[in-house]
C-alpha positions as CSV (number, residue, x, y, z in Angstrom):
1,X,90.3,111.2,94.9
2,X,92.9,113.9,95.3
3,X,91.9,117.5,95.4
4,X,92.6,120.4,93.1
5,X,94.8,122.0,96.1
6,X,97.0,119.0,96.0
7,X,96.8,118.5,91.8
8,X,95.3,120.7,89.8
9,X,96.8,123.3,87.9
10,X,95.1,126.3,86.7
11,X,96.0,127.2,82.6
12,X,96.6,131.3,82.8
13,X,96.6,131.6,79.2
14,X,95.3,135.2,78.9
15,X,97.2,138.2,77.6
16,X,96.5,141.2,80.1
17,X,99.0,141.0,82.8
18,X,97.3,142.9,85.8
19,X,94.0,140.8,84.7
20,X,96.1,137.9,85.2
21,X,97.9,138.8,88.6
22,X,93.9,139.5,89.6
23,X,93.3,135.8,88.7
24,X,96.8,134.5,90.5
25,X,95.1,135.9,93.6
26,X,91.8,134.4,93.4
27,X,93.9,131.0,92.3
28,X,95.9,131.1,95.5
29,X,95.2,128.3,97.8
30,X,92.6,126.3,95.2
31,X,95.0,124.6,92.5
32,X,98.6,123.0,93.0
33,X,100.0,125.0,90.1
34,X,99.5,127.2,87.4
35,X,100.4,126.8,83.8
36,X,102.0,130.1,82.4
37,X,101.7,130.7,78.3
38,X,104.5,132.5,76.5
39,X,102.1,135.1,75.8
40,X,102.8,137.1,78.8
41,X,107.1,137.4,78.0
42,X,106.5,139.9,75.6
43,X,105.4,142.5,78.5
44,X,106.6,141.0,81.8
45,X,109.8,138.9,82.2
46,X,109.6,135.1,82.6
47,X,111.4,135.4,85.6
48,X,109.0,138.1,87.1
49,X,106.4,135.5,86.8
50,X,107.7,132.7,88.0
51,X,108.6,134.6,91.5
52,X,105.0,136.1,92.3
53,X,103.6,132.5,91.2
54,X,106.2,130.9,93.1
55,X,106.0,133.2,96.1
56,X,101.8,132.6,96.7
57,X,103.1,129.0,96.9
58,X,102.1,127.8,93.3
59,X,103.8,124.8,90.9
60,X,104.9,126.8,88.1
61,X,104.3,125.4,84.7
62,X,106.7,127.2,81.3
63,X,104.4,125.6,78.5
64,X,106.4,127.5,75.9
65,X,107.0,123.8,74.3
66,X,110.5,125.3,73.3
67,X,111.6,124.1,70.1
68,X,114.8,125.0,68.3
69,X,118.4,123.8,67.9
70,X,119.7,121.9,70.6
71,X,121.7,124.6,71.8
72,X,119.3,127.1,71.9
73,X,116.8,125.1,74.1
74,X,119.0,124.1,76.0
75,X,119.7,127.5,77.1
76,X,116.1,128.0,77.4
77,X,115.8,125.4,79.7
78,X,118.7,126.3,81.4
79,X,117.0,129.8,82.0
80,X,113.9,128.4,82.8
81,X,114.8,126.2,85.8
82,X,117.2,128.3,87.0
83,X,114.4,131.4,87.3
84,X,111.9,128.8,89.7
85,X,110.1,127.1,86.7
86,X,109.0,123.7,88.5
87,X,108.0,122.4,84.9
88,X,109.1,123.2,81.6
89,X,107.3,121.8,77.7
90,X,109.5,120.9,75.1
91,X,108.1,120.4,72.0
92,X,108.1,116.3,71.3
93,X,108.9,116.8,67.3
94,X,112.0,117.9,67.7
95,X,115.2,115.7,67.1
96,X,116.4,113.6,69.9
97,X,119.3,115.3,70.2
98,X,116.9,118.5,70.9
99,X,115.5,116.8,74.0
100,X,118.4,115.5,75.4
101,X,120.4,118.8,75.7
102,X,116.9,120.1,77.3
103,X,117.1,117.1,79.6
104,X,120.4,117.4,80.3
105,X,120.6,121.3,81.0
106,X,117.6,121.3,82.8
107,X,119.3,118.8,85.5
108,X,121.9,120.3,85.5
109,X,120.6,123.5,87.0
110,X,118.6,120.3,89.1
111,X,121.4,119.0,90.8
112,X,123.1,122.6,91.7
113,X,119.9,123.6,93.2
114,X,119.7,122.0,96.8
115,X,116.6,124.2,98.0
116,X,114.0,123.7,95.4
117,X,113.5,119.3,94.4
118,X,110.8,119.8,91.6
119,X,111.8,120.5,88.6
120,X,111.3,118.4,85.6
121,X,110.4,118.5,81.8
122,X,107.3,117.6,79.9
123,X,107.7,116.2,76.0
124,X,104.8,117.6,74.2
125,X,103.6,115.5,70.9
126,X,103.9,116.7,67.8
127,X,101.4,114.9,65.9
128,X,102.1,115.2,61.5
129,X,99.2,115.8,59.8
130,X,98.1,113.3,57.2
């Protein structure tokens, strides 16, 4: 059975920011990853985050689950990969053509990016309610 040090990823879906960098600390060397909520960007930059995370040595998670016009998430996905986000949610509902130009950007920054192998996207499911 693999270990949360080589798996697990911790969800930091809180809104206080220094609470949170007091939890990134504690996290450090106990979970693979952690998953960052949206919540945070209001106050501190996605970009911000995704360096301290990346820095103690964390996976970082974007579960933003982007969903817009193709365009538009692309160039959040573009944005996302190329500030260290390892994974990045787009929301499953969307049109196909939606989730290609996510997949497609988020390679993109992929391929230019020799030093970091990880990136990838994760379809979340939009379920319709009966």
């Amino acid at each position: 059975m693999r270990s949360l040090r080589e798996c697990g990823v911790f969800a930091l879906d809180i809104d206080d920011w220094s609470l949170a960098r007091k939890i990134e600390r504690r996290m450090r060397g106990r979970f693979y990853g952690i998953k960052v909520h949206p919540k945070f960007f209001g106050k501190v930059s996605p970009q911000r985050i995704y360096a301290e995370l990346l820095d103690m040595g964390f996976y970082v998670w974007d579960d933003d689950k982007l969903s817009d016009i193709p365009s538009i998430v692309a160039r959040y996905a573009r944005a996302a990969a190329r500030g260290g986000a390892d994974l990045v949610s787009v929301h499953g509902g969307d049109t196909m053509d939606t989730l290609v130009a996510a997949v497609e950007a988020y390679r993109a920054v992929q391929s230019a990016s020799a030093e970091r192998s990880r990136p990838s996207l994760d379809g979340a499911a939009h379920l319709p309610v009966a």
